[in-house]
VOSE-999865 format. One record per residue (C-alpha): residue number from 1; residue in three letters; chain; x, y, z. Coordinates in pm, 1 decimal, always signed. Example, Ala and Ser with C-alpha at 12.3 -4.5 7.8 and 13.67 -1.06 7.14 Angstrom:
<atom><pos>1</pos><code>Ala</code><unit>A</unit><x>+1230.0</x><y>-450.0</y><z>+780.0</z></atom>
<atom><pos>2</pos><code>Ser</code><unit>A</unit><x>+1367.0</x><y>-106.0</y><z>+714.0</z></atom>
//
This chain:
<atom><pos>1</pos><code>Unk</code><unit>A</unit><x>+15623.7</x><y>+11631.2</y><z>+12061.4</z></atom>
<atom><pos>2</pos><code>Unk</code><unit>A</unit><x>+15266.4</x><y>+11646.8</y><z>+12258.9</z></atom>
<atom><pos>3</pos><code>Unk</code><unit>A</unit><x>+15205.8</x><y>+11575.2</y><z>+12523.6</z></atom>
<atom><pos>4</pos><code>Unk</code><unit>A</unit><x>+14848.9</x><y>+11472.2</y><z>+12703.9</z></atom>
<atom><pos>5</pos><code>Unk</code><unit>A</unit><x>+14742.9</x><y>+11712.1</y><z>+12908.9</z></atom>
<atom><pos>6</pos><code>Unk</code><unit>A</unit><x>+14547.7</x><y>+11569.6</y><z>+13300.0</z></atom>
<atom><pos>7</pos><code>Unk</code><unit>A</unit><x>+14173.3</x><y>+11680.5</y><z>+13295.8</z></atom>
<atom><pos>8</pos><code>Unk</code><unit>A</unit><x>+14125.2</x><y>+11977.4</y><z>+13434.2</z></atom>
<atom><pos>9</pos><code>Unk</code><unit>A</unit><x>+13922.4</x><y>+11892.4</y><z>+13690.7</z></atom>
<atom><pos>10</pos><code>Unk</code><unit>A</unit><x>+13961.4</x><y>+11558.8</y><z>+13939.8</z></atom>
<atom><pos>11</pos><code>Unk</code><unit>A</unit><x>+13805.7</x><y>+11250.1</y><z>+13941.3</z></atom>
<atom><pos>12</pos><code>Unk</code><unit>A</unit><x>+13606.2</x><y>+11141.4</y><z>+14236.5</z></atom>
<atom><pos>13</pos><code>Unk</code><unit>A</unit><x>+13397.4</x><y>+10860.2</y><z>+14334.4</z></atom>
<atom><pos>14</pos><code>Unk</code><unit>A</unit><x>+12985.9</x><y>+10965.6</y><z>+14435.3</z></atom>
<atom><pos>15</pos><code>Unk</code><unit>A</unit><x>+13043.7</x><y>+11000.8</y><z>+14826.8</z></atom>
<atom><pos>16</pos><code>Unk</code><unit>A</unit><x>+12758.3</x><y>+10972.7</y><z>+15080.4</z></atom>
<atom><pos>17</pos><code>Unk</code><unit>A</unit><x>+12748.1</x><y>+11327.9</y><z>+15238.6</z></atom>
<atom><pos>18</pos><code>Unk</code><unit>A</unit><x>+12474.4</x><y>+11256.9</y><z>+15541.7</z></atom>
<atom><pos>19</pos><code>Unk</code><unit>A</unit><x>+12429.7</x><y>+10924.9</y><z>+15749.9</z></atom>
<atom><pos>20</pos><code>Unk</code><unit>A</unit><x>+12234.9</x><y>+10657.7</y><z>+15513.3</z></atom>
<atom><pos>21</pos><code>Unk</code><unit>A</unit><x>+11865.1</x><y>+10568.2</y><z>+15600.8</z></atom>
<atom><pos>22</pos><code>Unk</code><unit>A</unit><x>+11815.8</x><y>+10953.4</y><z>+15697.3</z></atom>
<atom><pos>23</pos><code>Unk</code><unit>A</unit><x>+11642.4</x><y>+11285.8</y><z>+15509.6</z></atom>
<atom><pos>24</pos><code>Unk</code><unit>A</unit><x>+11818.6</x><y>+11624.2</y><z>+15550.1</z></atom>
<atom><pos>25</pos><code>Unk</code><unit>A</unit><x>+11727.2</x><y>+11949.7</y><z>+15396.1</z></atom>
<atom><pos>26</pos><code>Unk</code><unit>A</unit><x>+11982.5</x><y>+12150.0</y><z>+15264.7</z></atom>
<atom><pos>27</pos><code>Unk</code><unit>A</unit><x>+11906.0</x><y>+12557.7</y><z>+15154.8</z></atom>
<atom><pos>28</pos><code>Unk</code><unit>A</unit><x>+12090.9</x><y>+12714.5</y><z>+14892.4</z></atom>
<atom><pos>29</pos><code>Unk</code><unit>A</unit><x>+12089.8</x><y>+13076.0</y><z>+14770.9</z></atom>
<atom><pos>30</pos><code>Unk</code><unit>A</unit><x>+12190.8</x><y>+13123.4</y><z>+14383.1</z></atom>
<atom><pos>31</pos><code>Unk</code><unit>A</unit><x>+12197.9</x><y>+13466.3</y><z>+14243.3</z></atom>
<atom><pos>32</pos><code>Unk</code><unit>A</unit><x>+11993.5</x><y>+13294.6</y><z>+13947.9</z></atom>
<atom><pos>33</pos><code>Unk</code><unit>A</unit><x>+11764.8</x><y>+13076.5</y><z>+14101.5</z></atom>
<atom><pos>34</pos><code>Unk</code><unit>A</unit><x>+11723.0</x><y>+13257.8</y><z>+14447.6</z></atom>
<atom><pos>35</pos><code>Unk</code><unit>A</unit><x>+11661.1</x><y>+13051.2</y><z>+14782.0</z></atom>
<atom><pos>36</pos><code>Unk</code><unit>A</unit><x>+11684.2</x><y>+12660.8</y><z>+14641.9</z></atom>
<atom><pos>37</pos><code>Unk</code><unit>A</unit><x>+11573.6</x><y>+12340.6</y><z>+14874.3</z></atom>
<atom><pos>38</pos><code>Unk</code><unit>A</unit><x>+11711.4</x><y>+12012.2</y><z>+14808.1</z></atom>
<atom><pos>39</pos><code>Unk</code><unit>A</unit><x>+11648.0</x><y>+11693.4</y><z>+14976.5</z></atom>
<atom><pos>40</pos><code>Unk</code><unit>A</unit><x>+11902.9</x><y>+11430.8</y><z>+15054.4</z></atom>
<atom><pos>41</pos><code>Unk</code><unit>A</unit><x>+11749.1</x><y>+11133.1</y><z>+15048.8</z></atom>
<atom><pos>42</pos><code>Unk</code><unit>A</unit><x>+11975.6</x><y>+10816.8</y><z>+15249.0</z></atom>
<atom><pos>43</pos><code>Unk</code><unit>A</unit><x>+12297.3</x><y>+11034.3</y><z>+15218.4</z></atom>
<atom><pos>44</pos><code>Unk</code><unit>A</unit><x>+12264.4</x><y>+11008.8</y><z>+14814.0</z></atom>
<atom><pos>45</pos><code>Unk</code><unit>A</unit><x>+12126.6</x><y>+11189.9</y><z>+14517.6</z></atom>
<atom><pos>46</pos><code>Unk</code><unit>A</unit><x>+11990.2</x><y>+11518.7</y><z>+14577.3</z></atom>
<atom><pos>47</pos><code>Unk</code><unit>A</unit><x>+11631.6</x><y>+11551.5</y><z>+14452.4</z></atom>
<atom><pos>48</pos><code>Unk</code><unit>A</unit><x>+11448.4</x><y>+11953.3</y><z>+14449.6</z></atom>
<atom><pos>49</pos><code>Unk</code><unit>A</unit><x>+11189.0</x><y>+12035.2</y><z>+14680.2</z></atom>
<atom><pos>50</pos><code>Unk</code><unit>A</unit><x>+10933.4</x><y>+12185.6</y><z>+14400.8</z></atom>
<atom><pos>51</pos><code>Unk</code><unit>A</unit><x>+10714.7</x><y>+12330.5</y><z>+14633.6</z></atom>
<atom><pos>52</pos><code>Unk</code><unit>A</unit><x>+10605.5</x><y>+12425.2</y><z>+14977.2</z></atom>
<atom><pos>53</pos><code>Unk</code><unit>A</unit><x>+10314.4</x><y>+12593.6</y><z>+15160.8</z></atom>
<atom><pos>54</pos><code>Unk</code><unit>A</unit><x>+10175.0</x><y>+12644.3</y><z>+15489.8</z></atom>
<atom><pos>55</pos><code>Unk</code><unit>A</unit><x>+9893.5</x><y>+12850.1</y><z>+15663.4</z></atom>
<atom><pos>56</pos><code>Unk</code><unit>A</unit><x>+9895.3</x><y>+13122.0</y><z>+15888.8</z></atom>
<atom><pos>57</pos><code>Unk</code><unit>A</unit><x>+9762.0</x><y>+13101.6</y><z>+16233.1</z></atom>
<atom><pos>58</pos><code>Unk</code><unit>A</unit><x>+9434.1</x><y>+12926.8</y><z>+16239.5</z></atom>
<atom><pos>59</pos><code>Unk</code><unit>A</unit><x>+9267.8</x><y>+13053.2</y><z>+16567.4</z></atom>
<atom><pos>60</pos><code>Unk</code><unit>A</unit><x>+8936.6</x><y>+13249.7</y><z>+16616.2</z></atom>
<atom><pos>61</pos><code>Unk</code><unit>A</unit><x>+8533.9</x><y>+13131.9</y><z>+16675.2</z></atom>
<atom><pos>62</pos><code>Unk</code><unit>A</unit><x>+8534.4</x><y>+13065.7</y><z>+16291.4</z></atom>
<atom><pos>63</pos><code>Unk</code><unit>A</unit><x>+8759.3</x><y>+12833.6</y><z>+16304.3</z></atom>
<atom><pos>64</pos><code>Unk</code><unit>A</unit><x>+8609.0</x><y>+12618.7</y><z>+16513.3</z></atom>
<atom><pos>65</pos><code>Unk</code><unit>A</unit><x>+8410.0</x><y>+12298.5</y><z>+16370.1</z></atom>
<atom><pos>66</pos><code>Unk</code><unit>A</unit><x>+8215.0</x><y>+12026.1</y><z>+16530.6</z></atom>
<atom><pos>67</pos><code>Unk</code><unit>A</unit><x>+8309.2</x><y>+11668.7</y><z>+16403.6</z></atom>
<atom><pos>68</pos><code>Unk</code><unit>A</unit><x>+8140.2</x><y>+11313.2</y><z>+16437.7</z></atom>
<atom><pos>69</pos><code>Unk</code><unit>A</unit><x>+8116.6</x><y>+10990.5</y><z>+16326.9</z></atom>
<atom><pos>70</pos><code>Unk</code><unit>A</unit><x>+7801.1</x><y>+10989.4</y><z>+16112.9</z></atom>
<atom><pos>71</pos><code>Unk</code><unit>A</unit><x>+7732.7</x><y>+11372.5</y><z>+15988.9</z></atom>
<atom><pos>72</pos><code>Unk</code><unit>A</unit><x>+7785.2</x><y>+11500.3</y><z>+15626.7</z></atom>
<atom><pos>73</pos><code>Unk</code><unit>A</unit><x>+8106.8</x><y>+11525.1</y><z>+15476.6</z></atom>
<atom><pos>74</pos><code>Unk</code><unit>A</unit><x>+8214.0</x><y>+11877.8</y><z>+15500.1</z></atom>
<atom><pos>75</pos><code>Unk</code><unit>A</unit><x>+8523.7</x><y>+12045.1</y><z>+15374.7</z></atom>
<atom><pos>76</pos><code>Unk</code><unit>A</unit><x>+8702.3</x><y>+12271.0</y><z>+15562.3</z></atom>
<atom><pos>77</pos><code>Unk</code><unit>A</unit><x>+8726.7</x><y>+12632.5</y><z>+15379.2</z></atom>
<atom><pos>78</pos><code>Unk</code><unit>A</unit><x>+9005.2</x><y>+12823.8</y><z>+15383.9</z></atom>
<atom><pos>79</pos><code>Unk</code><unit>A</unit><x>+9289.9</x><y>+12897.8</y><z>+15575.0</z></atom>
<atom><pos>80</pos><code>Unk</code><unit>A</unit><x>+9250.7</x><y>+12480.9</y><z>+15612.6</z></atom>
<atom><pos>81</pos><code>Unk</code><unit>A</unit><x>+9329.9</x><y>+12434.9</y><z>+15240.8</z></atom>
<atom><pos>82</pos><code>Unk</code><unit>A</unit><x>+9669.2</x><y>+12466.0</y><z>+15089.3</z></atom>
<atom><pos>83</pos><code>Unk</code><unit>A</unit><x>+9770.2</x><y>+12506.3</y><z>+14737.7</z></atom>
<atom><pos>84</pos><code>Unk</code><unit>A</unit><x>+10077.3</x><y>+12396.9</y><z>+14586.2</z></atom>
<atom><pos>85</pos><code>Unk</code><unit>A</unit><x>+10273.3</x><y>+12384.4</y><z>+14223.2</z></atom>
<atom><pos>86</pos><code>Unk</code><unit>A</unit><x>+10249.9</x><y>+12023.1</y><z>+14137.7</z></atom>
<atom><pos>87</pos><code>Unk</code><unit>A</unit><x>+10263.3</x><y>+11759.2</y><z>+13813.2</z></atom>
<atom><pos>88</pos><code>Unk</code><unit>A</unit><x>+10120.2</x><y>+11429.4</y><z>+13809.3</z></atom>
<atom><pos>89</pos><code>Unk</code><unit>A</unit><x>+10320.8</x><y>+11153.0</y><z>+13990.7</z></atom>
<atom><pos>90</pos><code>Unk</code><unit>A</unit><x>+10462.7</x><y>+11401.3</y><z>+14260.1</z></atom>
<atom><pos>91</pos><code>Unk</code><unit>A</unit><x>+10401.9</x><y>+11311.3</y><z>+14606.9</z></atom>
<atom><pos>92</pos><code>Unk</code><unit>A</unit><x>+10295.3</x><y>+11561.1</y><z>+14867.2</z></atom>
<atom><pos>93</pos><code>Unk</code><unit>A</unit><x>+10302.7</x><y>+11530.7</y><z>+15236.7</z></atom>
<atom><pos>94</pos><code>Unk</code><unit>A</unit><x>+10036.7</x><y>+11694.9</y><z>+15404.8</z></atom>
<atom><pos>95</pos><code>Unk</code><unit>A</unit><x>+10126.1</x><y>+11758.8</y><z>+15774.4</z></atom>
<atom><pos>96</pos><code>Unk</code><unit>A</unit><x>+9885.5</x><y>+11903.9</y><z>+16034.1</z></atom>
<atom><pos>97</pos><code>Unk</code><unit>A</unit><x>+9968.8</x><y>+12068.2</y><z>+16394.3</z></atom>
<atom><pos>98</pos><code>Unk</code><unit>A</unit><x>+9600.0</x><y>+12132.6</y><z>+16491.2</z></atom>
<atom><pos>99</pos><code>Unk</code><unit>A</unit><x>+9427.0</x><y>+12134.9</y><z>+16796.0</z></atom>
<atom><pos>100</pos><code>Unk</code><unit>A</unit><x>+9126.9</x><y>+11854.3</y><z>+16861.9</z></atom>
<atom><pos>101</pos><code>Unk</code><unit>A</unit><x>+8933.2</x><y>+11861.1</y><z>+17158.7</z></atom>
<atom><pos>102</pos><code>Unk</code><unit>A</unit><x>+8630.3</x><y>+11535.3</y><z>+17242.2</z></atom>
<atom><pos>103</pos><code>Unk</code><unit>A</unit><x>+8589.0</x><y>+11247.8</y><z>+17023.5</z></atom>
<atom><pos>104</pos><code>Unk</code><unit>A</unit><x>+8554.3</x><y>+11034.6</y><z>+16880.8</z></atom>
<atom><pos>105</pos><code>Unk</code><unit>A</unit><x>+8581.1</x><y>+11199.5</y><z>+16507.7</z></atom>
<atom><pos>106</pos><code>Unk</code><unit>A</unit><x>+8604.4</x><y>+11063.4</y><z>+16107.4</z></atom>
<atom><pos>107</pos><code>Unk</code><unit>A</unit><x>+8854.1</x><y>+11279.7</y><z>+15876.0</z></atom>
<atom><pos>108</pos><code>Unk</code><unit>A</unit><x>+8947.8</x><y>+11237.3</y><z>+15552.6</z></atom>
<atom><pos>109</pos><code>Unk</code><unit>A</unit><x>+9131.1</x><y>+11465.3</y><z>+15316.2</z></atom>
<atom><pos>110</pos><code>Unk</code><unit>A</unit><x>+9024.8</x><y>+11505.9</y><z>+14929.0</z></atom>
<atom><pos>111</pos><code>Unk</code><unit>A</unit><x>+9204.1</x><y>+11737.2</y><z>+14657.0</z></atom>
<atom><pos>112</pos><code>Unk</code><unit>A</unit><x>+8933.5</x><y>+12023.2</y><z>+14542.4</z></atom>
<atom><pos>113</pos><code>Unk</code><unit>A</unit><x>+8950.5</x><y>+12158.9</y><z>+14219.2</z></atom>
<atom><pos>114</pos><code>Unk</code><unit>A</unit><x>+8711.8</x><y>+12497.5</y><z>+14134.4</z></atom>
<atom><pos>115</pos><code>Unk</code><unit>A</unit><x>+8590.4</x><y>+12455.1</y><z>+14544.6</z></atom>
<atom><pos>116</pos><code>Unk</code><unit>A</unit><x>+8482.7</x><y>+12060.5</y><z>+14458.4</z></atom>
<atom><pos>117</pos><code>Unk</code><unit>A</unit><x>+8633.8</x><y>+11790.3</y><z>+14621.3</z></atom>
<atom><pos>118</pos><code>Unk</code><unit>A</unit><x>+8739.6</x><y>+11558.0</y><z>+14336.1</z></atom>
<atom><pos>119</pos><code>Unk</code><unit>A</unit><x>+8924.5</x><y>+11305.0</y><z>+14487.2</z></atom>
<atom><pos>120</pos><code>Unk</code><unit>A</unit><x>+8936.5</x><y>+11184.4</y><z>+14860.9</z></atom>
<atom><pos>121</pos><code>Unk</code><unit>A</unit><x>+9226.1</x><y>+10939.5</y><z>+14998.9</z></atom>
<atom><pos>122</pos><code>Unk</code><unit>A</unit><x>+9034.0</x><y>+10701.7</y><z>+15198.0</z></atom>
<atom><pos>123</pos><code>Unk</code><unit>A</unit><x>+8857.5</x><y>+10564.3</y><z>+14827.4</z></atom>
<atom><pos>124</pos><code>Unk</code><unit>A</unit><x>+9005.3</x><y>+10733.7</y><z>+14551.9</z></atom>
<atom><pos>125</pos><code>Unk</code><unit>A</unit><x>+8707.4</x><y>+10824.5</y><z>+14423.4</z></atom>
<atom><pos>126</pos><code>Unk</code><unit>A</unit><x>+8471.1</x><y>+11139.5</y><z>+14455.4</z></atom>
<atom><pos>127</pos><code>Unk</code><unit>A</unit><x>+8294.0</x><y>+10968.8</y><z>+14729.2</z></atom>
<atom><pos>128</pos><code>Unk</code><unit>A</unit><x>+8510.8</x><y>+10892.6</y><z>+15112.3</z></atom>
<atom><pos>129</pos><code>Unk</code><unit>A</unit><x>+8495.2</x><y>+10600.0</y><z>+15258.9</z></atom>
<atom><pos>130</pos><code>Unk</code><unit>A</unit><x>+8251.6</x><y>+10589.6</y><z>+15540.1</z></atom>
<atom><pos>131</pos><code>Unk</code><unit>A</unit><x>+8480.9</x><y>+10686.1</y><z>+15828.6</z></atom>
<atom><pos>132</pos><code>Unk</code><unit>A</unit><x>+8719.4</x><y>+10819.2</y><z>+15583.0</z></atom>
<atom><pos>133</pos><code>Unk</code><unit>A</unit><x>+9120.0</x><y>+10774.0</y><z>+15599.9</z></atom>
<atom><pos>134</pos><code>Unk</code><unit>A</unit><x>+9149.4</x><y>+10900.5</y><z>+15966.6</z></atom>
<atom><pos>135</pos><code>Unk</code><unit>A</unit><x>+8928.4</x><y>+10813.9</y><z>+16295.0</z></atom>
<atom><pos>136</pos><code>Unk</code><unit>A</unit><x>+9062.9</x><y>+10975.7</y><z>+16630.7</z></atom>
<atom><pos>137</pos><code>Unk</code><unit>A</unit><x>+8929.7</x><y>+11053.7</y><z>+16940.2</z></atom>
<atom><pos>138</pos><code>Unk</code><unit>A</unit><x>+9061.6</x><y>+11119.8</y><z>+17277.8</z></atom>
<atom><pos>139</pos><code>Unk</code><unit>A</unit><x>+9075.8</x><y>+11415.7</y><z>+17569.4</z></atom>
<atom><pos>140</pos><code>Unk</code><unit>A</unit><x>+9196.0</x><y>+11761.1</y><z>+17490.7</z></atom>
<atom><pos>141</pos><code>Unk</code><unit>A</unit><x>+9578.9</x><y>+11778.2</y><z>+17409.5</z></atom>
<atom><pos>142</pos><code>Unk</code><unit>A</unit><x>+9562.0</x><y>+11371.2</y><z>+17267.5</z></atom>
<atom><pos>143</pos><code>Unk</code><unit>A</unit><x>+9374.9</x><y>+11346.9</y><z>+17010.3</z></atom>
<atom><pos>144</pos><code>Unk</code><unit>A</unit><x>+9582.2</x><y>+11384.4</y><z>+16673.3</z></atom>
<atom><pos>145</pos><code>Unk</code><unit>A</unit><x>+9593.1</x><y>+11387.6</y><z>+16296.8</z></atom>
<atom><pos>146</pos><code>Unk</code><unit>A</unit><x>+9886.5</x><y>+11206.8</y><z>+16119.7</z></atom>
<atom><pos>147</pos><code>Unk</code><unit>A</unit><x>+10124.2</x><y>+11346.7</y><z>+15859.4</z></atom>
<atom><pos>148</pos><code>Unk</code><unit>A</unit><x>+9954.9</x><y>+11202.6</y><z>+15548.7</z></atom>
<atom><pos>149</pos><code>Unk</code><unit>A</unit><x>+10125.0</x><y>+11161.3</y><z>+15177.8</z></atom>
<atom><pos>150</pos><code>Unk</code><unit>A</unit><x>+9950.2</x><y>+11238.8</y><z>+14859.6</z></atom>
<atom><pos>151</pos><code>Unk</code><unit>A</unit><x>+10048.6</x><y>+11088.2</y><z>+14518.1</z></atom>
<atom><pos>152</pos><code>Unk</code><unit>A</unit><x>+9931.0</x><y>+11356.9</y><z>+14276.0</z></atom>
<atom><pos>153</pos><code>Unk</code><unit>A</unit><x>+9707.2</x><y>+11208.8</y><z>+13998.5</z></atom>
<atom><pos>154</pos><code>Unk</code><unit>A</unit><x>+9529.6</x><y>+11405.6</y><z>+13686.9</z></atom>
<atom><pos>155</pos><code>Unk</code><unit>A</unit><x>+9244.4</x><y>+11458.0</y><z>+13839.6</z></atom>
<atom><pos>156</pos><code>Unk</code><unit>A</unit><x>+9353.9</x><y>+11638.2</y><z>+14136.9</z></atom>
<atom><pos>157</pos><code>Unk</code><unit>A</unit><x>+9569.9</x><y>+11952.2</y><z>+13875.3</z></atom>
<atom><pos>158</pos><code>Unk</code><unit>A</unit><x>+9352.9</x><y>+12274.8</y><z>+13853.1</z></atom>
<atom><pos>159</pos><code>Unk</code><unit>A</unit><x>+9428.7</x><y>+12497.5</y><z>+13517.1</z></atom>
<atom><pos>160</pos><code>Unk</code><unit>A</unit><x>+9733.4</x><y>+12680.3</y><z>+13668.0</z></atom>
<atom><pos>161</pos><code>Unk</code><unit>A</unit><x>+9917.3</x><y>+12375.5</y><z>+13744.0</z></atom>
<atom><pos>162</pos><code>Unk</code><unit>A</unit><x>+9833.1</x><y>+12351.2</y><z>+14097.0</z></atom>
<atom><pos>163</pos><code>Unk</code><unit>A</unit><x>+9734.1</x><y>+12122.6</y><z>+14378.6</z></atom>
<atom><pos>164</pos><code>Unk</code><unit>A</unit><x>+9471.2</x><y>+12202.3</y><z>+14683.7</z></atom>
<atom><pos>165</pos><code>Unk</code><unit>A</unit><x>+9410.2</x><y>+11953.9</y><z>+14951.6</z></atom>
<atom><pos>166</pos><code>Unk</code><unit>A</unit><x>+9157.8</x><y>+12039.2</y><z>+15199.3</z></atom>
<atom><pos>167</pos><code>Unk</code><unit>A</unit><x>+9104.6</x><y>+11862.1</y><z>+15513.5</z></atom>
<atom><pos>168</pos><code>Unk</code><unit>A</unit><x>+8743.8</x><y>+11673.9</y><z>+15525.0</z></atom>
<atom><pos>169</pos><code>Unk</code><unit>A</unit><x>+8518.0</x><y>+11601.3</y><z>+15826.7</z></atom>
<atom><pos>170</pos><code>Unk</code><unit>A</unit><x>+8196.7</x><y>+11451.0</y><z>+15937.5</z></atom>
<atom><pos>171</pos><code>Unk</code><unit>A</unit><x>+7970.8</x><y>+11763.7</y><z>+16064.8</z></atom>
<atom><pos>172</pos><code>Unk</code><unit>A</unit><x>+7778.1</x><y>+11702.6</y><z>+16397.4</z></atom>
<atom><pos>173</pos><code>Unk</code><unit>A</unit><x>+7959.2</x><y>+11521.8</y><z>+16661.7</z></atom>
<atom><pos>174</pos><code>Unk</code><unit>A</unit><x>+8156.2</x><y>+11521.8</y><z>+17015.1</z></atom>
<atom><pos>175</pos><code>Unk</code><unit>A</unit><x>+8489.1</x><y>+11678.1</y><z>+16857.7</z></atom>
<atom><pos>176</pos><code>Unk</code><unit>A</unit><x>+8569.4</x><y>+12013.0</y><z>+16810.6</z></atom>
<atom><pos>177</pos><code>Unk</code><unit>A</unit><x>+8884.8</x><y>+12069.5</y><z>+16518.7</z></atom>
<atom><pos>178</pos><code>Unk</code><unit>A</unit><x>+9010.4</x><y>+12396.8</y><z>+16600.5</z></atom>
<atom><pos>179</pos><code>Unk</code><unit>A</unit><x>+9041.3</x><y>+12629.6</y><z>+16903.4</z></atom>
<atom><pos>180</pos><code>Unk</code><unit>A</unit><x>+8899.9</x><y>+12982.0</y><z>+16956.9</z></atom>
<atom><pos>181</pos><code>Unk</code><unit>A</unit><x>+9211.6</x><y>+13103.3</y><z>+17101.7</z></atom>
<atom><pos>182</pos><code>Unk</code><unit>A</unit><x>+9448.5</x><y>+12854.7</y><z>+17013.0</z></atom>
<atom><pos>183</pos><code>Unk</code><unit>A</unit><x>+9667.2</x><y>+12838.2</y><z>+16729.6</z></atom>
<atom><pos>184</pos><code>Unk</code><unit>A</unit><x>+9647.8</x><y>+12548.7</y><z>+16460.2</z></atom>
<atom><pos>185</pos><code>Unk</code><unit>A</unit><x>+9887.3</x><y>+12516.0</y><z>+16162.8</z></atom>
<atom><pos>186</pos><code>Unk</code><unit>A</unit><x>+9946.8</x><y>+12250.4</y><z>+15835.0</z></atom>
<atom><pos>187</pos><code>Unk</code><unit>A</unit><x>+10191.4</x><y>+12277.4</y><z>+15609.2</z></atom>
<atom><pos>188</pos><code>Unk</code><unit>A</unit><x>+10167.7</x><y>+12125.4</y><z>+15242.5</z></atom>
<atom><pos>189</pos><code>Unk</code><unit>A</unit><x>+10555.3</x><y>+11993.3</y><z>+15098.7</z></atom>
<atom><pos>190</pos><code>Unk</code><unit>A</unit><x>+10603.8</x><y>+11837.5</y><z>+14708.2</z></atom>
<atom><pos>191</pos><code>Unk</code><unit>A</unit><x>+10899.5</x><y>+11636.7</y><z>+14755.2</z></atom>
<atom><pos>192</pos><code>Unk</code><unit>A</unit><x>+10853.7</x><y>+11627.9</y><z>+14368.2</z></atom>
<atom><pos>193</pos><code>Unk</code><unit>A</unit><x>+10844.0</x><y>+11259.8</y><z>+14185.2</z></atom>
<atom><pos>194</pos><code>Unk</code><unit>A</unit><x>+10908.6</x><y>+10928.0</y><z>+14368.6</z></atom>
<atom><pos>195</pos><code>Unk</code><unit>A</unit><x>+10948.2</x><y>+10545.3</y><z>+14286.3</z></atom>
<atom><pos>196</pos><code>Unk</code><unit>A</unit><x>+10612.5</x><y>+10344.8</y><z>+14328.6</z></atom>
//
């Protein structure tokens, strides 16, 4: 006579594993895959950090820019620009720790693709918005720019599949971005695709 035999493995209900309404990264080393991200996003449903950049140590005289109000739009060159692996509908977050000094000051940040901005955030076009997506000012130490999120579009993918954002400013002006001998830093995350 047979007999049914119990799965072999148990049964269990999806479990929240962090707090709800909160984001935790967890690491994970795999001999296959190596050093593996994951976000858990409101204690459910783990979701792969694709990609993640950030600059060295911005410091020195060359790194030092004068920004306005009604100057040209001027990119920042590199080490300001980061470069990620990204696909269309993945949302970065760009997030600056960088030293402003005077005001006040008109910022805006733009993908580039072969050194040519192609698509700022303040319009969506090829063209910013006159004071562009971010207008600061304030005293040494108070001044600040905000973590800012990027939905990736097809426009913004060079031929090797990846993203740059570079930080945009109006040239001329009362605030200096940047510090010749202090230290300014932005990191670039793809928290991969997300819900509209």
């Amino acid at each position: 006579m047979l007999h049914s035999l119990p799965p072999l493995l148990p049964q269990y209900e999806p479990r929240r594993i962090v707090p709800p309404r909160r984001r935790t990264i967890i690491e994970l080393y795999t001999e296959e895959e190596g050093r593996v991200l994951h976000i858990v996003e409101n204690g459910v449903a783990p979701v792969s950090l694709r990609a993640f950049a950030e600059t060295t140590a911005i410091t020195g005289s060359g790194n030092v820019f004068a920004c306005g109000t009604a100057g040209a739009w001027t990119l920042t060159p590199a080490p300001w620009r980061l470069t990620a692996k990204a696909s269309i509908g993945d949302v970065l977050e760009w997030s600056p720790n960088v030293l402003l000094q005077g005001g006040p000051a008109a910022f805006d940040l733009a993908s580039v693709v072969d050194g040519t901005p192609v698509r700022w955030k303040s319009s969506g076009t090829d063209t910013p918005a006159s004071l562009g997506s971010v207008y600061t000012q304030g005293d040494y130490g108070t001044a600040r720019l905000p973590v800012l999120p990027w939905r990736v579009g097809v426009n913004d993918i060079s031929g090797d599949g990846t993203v740059t954002l570079a930080l945009g400013y109006r040239a001329g002006g009362a605030m200096n971005l940047g510090h010749a001998d202090g230290v300014s830093r932005i990191s670039l995350t793809n928290f991969g695709p997300v819900d509209a």
